[in-house]
CHARMM-style PDB file with segment names, atoms N, HN, CA, C and O in Angstrom:
ATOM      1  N   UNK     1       0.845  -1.161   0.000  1.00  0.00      PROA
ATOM      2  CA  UNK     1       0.000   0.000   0.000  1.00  0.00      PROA
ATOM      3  C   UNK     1       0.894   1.228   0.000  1.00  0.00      PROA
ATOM      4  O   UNK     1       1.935   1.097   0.644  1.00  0.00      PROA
ATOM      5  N   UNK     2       0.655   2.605  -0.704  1.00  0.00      PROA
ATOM      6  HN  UNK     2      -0.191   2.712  -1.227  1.00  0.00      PROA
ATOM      7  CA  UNK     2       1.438   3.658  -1.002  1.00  0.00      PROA
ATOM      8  C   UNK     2       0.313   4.761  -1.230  1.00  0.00      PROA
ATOM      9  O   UNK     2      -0.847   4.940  -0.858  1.00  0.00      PROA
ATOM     10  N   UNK     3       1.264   5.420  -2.047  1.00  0.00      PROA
ATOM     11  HN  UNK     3       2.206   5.275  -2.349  1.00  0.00      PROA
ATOM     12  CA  UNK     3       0.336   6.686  -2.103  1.00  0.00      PROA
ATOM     13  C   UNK     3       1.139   7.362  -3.767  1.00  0.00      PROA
ATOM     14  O   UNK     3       2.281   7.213  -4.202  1.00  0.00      PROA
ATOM     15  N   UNK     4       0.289   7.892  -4.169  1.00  0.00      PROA
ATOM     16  HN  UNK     4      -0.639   8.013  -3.815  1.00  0.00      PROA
ATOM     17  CA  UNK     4       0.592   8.611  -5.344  1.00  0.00      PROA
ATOM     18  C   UNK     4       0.098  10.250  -5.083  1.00  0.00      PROA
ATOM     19  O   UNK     4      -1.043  10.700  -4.982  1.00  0.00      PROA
ATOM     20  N   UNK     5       1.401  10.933  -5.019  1.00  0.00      PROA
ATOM     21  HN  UNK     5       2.328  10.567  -5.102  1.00  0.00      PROA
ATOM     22  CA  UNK     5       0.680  12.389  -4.259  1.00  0.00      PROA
ATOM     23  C   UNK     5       0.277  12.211  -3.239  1.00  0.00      PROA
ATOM     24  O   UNK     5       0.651  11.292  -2.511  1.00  0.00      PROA
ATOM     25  N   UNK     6      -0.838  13.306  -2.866  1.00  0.00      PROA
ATOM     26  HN  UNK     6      -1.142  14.053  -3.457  1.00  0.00      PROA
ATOM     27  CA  UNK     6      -1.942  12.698  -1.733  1.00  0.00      PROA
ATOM     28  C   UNK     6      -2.856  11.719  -1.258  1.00  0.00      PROA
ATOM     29  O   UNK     6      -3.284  11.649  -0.106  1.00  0.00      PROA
ATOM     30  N   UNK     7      -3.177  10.845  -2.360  1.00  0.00      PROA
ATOM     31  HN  UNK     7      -2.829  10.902  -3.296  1.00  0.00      PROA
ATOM     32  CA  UNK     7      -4.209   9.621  -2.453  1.00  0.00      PROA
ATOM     33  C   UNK     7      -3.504   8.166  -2.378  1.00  0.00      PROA
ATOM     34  O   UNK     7      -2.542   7.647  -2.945  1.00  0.00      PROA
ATOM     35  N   UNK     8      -4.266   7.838  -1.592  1.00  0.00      PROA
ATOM     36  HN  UNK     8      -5.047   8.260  -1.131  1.00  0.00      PROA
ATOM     37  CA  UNK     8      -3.936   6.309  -1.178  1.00  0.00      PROA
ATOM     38  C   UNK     8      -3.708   5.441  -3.031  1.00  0.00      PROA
ATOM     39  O   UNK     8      -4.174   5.813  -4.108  1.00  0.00      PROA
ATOM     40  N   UNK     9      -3.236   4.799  -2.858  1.00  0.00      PROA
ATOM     41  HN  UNK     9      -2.858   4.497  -1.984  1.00  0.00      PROA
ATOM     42  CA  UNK     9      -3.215   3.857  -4.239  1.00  0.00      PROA
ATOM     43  C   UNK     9      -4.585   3.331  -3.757  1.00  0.00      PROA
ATOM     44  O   UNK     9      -5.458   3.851  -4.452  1.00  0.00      PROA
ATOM     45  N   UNK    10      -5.019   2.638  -2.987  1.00  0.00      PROA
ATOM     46  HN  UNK    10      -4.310   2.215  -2.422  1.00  0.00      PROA
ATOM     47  CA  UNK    10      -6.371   2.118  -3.007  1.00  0.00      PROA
ATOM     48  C   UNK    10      -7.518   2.753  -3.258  1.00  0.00      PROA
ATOM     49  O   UNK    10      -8.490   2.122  -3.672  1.00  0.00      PROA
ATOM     50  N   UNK    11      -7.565   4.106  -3.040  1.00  0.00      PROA
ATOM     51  HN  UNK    11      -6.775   4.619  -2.704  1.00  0.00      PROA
ATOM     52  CA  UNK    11      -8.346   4.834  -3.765  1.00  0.00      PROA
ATOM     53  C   UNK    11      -8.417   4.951  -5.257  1.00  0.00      PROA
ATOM     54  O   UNK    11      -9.494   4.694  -5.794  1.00  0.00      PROA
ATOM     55  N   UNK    12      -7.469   5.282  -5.933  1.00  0.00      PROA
ATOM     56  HN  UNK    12      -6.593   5.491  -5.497  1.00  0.00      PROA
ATOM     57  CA  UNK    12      -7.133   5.898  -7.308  1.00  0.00      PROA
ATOM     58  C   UNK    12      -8.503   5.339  -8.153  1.00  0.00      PROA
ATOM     59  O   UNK    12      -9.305   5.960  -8.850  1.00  0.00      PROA
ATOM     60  N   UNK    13      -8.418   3.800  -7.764  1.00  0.00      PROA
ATOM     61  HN  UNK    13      -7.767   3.295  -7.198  1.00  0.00      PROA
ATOM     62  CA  UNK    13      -9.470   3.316  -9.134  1.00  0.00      PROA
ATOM     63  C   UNK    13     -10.820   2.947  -8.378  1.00  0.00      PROA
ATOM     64  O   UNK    13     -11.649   2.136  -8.791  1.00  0.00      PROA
ATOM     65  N   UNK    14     -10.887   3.588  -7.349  1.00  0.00      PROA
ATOM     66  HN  UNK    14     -10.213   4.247  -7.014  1.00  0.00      PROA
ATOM     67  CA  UNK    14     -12.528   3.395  -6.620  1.00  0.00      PROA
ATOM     68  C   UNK    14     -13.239   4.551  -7.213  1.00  0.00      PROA
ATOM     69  O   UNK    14     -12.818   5.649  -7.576  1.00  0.00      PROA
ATOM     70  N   UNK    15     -14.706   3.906  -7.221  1.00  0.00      PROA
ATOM     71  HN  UNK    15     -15.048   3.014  -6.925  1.00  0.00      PROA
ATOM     72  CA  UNK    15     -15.370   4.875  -8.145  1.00  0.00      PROA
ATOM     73  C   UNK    15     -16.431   6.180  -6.884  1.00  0.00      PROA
ATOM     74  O   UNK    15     -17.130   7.127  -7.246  1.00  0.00      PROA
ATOM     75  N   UNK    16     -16.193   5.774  -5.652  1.00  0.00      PROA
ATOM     76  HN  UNK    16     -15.626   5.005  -5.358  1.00  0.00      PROA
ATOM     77  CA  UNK    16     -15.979   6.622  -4.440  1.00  0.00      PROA
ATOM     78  C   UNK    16     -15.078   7.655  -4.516  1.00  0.00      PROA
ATOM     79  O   UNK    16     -15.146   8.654  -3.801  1.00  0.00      PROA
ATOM     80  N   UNK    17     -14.347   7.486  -5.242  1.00  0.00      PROA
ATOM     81  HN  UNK    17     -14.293   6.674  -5.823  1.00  0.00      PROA
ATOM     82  CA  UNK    17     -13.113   9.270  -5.396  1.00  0.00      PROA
ATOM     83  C   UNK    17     -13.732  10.264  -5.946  1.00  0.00      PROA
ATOM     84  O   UNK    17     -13.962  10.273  -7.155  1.00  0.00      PROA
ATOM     85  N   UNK    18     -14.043  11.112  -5.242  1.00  0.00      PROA
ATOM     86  HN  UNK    18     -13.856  11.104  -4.259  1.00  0.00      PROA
ATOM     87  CA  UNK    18     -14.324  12.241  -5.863  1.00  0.00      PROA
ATOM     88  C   UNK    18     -13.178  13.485  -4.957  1.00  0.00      PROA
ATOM     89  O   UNK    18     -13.025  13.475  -3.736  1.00  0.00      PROA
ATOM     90  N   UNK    19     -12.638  14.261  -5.712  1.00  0.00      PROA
ATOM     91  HN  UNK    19     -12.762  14.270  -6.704  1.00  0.00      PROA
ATOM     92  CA  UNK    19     -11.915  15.396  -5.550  1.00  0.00      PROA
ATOM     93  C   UNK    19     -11.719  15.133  -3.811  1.00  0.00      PROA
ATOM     94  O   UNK    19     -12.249  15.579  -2.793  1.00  0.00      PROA
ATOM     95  N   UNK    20     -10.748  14.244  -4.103  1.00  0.00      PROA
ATOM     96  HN  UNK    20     -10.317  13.882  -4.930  1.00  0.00      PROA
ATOM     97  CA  UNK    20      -9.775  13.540  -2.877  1.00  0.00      PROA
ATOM     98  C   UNK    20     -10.554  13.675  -1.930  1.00  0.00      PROA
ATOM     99  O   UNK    20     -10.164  14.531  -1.137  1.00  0.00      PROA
ATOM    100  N   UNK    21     -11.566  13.160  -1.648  1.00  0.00      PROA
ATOM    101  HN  UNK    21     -11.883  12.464  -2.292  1.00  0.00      PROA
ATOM    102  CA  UNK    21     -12.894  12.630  -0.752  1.00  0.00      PROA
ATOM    103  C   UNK    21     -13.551  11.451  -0.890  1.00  0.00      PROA
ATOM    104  O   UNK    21     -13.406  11.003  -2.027  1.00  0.00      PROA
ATOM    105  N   UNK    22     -14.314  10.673  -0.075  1.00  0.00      PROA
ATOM    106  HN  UNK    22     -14.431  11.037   0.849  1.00  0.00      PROA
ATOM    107  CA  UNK    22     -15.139   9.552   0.037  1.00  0.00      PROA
ATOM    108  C   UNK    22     -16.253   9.834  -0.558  1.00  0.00      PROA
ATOM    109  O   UNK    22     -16.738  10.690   0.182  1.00  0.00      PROA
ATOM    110  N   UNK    23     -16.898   9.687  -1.325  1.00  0.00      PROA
ATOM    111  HN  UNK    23     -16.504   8.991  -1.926  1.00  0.00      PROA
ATOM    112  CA  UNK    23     -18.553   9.298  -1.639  1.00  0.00      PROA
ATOM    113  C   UNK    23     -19.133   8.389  -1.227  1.00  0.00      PROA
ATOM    114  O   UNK    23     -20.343   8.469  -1.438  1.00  0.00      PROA
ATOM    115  N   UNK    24     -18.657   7.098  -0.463  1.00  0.00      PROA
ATOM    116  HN  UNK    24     -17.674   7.033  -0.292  1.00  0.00      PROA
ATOM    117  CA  UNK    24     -19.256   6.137  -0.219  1.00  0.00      PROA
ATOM    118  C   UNK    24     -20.324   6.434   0.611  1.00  0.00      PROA
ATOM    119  O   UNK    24     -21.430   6.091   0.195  1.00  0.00      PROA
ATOM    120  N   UNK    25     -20.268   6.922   1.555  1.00  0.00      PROA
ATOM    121  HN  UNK    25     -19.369   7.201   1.893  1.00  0.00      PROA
ATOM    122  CA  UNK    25     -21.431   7.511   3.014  1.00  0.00      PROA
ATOM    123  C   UNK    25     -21.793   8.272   2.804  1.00  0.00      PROA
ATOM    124  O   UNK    25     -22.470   8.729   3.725  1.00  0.00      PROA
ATOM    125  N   UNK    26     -21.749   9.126   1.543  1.00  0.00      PROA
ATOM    126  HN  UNK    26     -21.199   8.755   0.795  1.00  0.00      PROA
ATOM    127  CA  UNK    26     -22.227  10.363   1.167  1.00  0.00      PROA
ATOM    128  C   UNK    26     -23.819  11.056   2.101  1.00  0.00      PROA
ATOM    129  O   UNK    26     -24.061  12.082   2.736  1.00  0.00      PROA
ATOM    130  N   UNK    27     -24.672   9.694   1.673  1.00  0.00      PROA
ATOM    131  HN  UNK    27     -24.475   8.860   1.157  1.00  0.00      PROA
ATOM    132  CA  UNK    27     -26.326  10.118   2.086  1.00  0.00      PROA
ATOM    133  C   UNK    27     -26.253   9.564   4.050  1.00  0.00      PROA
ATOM    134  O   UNK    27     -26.966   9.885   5.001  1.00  0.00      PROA
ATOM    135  N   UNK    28     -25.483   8.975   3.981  1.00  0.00      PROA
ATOM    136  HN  UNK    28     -24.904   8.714   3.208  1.00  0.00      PROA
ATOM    137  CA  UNK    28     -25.484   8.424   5.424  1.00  0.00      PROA
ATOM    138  C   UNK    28     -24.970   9.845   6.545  1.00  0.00      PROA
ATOM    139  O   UNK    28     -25.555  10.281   7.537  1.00  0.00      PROA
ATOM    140  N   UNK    29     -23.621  10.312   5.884  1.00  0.00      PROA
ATOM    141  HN  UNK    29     -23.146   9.958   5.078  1.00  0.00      PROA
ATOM    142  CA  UNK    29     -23.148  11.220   6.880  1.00  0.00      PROA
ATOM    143  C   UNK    29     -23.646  12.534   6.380  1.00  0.00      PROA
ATOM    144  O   UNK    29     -23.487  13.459   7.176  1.00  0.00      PROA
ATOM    145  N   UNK    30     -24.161  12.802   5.345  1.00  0.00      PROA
ATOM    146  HN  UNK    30     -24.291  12.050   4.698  1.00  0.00      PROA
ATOM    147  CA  UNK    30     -24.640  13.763   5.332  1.00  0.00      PROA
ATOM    148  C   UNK    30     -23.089  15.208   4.547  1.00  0.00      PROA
ATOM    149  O   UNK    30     -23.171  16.431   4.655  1.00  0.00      PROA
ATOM    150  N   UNK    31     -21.907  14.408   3.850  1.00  0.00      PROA
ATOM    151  HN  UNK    31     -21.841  13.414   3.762  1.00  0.00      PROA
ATOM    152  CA  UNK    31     -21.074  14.825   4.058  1.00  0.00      PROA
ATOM    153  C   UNK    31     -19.996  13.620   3.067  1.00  0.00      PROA
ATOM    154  O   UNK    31     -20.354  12.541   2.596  1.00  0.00      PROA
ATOM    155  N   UNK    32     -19.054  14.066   3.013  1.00  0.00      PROA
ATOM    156  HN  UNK    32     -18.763  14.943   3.396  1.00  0.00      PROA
ATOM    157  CA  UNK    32     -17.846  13.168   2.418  1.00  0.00      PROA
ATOM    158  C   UNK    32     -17.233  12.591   3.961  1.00  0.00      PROA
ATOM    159  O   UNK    32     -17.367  12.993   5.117  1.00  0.00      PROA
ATOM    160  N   UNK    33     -16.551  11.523   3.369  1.00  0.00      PROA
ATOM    161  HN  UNK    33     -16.442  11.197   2.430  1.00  0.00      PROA
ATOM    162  CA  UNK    33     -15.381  11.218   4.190  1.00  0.00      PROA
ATOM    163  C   UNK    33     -14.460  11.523   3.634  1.00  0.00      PROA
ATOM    164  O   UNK    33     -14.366  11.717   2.422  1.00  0.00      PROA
ATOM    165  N   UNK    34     -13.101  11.670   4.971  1.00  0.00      PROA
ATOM    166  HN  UNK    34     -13.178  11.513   5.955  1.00  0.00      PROA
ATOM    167  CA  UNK    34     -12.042  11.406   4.626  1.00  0.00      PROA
ATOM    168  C   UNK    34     -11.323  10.111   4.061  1.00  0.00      PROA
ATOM    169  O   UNK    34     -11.744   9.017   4.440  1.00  0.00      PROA
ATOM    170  N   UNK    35      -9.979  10.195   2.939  1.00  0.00      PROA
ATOM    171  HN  UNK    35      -9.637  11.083   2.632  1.00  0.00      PROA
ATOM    172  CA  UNK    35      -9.804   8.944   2.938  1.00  0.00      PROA
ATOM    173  C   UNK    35      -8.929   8.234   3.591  1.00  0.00      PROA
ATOM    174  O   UNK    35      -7.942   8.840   4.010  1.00  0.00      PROA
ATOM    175  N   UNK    36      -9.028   6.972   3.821  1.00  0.00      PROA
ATOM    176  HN  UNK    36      -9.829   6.480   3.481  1.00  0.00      PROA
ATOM    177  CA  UNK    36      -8.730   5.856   4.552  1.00  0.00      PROA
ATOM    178  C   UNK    36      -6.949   5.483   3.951  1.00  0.00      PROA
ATOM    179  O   UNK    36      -6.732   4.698   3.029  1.00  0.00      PROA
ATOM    180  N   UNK    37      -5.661   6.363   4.836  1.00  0.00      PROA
ATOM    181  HN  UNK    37      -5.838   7.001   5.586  1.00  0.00      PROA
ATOM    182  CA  UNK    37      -4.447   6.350   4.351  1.00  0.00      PROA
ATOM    183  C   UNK    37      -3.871   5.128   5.138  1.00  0.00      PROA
ATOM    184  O   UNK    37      -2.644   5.201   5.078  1.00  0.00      PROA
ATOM    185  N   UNK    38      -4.333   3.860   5.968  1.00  0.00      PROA
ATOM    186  HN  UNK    38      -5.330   3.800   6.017  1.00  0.00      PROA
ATOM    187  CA  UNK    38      -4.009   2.867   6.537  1.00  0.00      PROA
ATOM    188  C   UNK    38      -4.822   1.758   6.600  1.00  0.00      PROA
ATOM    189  O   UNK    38      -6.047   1.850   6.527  1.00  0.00      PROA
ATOM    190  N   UNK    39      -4.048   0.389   6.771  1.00  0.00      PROA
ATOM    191  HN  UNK    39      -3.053   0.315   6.830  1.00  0.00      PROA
ATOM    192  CA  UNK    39      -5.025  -0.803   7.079  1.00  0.00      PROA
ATOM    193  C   UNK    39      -4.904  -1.057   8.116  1.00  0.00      PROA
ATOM    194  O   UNK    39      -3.750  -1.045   8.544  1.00  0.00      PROA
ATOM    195  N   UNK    40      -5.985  -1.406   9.024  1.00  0.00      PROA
ATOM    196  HN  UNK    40      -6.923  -1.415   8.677  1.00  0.00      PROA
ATOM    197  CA  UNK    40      -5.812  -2.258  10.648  1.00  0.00      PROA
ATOM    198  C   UNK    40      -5.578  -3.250  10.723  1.00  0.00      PROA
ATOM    199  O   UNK    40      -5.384  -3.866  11.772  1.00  0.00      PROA
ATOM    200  N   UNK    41      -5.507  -3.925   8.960  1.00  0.00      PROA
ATOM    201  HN  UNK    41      -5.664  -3.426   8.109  1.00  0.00      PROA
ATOM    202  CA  UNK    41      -5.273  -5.520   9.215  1.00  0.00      PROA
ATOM    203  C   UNK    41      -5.917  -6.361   9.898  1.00  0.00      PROA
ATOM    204  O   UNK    41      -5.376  -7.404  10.268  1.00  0.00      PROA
ATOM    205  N   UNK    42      -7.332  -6.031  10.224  1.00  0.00      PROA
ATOM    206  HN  UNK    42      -7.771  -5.184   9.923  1.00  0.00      PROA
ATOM    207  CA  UNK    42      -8.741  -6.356  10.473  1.00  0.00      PROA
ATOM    208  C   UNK    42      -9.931  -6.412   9.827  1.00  0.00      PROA
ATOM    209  O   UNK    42     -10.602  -5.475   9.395  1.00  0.00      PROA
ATOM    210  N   UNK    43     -10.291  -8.363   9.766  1.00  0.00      PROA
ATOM    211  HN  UNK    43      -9.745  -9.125  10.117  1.00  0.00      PROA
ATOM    212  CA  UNK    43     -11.429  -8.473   8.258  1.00  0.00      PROA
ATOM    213  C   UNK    43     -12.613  -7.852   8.868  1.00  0.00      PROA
ATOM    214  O   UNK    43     -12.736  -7.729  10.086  1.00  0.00      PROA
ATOM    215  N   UNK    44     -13.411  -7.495   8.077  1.00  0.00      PROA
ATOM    216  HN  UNK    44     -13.311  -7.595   7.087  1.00  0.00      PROA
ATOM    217  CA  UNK    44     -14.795  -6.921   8.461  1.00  0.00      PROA
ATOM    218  C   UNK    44     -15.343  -6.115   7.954  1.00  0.00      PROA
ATOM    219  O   UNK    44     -14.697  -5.617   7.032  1.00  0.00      PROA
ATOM    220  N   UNK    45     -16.457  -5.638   8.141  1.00  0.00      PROA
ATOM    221  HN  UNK    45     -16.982  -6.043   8.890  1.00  0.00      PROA
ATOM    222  CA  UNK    45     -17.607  -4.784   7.517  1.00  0.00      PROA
ATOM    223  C   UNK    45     -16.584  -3.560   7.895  1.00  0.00      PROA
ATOM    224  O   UNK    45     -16.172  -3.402   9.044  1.00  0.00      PROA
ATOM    225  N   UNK    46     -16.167  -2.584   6.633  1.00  0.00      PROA
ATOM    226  HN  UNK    46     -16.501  -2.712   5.699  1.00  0.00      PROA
ATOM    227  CA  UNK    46     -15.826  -1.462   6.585  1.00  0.00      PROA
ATOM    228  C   UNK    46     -17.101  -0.140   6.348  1.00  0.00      PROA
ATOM    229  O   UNK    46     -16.739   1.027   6.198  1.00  0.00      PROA
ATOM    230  N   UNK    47     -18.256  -0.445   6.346  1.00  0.00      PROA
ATOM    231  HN  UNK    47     -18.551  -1.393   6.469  1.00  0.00      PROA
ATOM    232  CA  UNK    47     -19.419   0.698   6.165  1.00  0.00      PROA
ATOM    233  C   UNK    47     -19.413   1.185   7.263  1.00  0.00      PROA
ATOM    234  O   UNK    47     -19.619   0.472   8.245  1.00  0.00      PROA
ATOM    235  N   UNK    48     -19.167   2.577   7.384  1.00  0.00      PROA
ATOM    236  HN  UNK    48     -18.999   3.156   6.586  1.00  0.00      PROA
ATOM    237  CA  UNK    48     -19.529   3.503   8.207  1.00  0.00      PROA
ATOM    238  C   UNK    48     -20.985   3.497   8.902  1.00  0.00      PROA
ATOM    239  O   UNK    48     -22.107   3.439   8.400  1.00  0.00      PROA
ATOM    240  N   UNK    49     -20.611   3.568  10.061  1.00  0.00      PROA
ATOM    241  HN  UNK    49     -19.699   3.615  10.469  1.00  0.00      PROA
ATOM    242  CA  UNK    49     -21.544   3.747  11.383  1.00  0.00      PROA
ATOM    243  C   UNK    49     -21.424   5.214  11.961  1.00  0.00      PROA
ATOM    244  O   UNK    49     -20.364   5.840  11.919  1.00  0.00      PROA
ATOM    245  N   UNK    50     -22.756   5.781  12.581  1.00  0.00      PROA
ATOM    246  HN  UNK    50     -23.616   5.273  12.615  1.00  0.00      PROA
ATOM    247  CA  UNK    50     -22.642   6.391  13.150  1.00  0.00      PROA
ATOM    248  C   UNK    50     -22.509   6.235  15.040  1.00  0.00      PROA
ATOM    249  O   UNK    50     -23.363   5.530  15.576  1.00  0.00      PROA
ATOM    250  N   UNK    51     -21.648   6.777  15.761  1.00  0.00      PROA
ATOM    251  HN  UNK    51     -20.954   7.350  15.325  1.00  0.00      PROA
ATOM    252  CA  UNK    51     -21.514   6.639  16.860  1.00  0.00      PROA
ATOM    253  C   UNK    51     -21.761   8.063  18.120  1.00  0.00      PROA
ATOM    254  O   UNK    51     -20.986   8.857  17.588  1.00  0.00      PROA
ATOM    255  N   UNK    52     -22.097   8.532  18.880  1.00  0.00      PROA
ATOM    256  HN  UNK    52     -22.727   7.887  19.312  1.00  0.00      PROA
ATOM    257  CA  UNK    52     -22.461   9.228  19.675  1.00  0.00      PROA
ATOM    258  C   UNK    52     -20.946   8.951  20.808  1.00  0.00      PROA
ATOM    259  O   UNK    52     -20.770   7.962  21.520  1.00  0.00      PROA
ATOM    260  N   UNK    53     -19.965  10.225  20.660  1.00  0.00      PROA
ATOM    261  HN  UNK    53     -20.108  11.029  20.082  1.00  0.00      PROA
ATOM    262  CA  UNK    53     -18.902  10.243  21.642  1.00  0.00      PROA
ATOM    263  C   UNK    53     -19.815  10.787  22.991  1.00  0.00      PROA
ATOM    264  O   UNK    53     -20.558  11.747  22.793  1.00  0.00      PROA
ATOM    265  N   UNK    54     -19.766  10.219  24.270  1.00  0.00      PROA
ATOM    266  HN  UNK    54     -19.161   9.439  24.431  1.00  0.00      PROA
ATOM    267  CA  UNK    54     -20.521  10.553  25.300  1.00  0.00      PROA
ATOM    268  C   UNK    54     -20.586  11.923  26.325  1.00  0.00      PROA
ATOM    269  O   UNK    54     -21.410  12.382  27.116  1.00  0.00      PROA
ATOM    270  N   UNK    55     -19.030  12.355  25.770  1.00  0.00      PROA
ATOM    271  HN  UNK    55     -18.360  11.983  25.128  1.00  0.00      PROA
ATOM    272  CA  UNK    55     -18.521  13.122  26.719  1.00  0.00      PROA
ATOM    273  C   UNK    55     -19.001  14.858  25.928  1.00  0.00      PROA
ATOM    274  O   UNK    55     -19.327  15.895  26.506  1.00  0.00      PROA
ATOM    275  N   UNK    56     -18.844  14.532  24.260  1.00  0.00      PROA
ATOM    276  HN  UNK    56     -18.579  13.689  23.791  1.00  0.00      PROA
ATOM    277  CA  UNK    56     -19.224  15.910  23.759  1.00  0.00      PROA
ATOM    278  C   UNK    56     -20.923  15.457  23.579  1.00  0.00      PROA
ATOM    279  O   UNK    56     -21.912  16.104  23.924  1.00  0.00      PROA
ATOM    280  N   UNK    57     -20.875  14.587  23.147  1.00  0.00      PROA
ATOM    281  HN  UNK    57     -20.072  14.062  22.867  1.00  0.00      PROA
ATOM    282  CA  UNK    57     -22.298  14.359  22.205  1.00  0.00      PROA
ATOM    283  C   UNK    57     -22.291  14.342  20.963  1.00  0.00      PROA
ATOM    284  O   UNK    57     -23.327  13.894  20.472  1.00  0.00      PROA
ATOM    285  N   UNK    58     -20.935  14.896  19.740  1.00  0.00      PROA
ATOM    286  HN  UNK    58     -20.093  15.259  20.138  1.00  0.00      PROA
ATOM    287  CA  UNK    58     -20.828  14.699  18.715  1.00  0.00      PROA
ATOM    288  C   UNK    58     -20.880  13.138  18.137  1.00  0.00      PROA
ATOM    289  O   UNK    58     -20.339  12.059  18.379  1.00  0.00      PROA
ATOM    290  N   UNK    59     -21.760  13.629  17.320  1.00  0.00      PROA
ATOM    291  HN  UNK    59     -22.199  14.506  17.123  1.00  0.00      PROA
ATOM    292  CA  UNK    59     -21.613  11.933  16.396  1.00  0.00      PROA
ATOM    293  C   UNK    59     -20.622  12.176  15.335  1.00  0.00      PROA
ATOM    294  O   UNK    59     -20.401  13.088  14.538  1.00  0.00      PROA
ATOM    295  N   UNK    60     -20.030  10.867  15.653  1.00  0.00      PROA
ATOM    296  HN  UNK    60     -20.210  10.126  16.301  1.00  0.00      PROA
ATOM    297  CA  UNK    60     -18.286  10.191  14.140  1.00  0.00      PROA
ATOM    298  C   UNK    60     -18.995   9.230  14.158  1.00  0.00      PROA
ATOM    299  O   UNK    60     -19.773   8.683  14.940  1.00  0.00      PROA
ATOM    300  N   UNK    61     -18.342   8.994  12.455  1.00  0.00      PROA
ATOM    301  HN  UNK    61     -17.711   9.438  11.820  1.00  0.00      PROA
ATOM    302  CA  UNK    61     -18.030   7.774  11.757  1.00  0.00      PROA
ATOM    303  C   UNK    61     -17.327   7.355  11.795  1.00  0.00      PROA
ATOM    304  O   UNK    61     -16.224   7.886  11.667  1.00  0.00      PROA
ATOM    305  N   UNK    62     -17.580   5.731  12.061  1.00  0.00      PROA
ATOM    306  HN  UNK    62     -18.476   5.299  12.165  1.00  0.00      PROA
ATOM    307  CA  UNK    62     -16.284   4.786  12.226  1.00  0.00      PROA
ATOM    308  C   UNK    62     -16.770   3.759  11.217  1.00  0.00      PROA
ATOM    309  O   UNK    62     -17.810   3.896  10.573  1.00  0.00      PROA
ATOM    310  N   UNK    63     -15.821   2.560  11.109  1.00  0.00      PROA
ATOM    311  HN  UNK    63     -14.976   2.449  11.633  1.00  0.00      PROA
ATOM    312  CA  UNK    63     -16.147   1.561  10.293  1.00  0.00      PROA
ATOM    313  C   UNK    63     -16.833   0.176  10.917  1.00  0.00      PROA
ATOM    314  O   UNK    63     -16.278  -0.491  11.790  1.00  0.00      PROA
ATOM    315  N   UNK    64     -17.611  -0.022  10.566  1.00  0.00      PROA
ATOM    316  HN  UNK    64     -18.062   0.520   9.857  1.00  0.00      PROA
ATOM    317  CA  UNK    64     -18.434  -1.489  11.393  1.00  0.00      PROA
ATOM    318  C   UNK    64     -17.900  -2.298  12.196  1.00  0.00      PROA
ATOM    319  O   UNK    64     -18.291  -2.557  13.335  1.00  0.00      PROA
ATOM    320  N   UNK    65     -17.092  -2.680  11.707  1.00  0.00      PROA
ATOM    321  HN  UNK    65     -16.774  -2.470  10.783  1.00  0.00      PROA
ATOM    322  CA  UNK    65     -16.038  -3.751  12.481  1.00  0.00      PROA
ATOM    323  C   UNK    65     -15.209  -3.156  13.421  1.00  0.00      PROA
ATOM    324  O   UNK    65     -14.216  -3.738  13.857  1.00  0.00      PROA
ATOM    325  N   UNK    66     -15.604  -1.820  13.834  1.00  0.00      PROA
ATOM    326  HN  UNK    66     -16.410  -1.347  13.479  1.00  0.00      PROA
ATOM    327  CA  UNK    66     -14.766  -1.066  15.119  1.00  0.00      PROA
ATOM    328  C   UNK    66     -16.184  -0.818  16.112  1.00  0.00      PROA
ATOM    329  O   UNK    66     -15.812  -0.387  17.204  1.00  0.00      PROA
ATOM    330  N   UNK    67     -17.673  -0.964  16.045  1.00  0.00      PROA
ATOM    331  HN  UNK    67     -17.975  -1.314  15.158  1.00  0.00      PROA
ATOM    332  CA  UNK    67     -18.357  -0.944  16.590  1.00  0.00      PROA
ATOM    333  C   UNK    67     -17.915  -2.175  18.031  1.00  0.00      PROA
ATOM    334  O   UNK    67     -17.756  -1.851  19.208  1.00  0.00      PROA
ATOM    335  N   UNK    68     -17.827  -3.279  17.574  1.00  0.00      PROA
ATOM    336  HN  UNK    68     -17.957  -3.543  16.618  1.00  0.00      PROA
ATOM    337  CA  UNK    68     -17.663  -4.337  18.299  1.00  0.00      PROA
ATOM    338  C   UNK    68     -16.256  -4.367  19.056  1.00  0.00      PROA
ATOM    339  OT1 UNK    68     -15.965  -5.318  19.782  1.00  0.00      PROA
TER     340      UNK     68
END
């Protein structure tokens, strides 16, 4: 895994790239994501969840398989 410029190589040929942003969650977050410049080396549902931090109350997106 690398990078060309600013963009992950795993991005380049996803059809989610738009002007070095996520489209995938687009209608979910209401918003782009950032993109994803590392692997956790953990299999699993990568779709974004929304989560409620307790202490502000802001809701983030994380990836499914970090819910658990």
């Amino acid at each position: 895994m690398g990078s060309i410029s600013a963009l992950p190589n795993k991005c380049l040929s996803c059809e989610f790239l738009f002007e070095g942003e996520c489209l995938r969650a687009e209608e979910l977050a209401e918003d782009y994501l950032r993109l994803d410049y590392g692997s956790c080396g953990i299999e699993g549902n990568t779709e974004p969840r929304t989560i409620k931090v307790s202490k502000t109350g802001i809701e983030i997106f994380v990836p499914n398989k970090c819910i658990d």
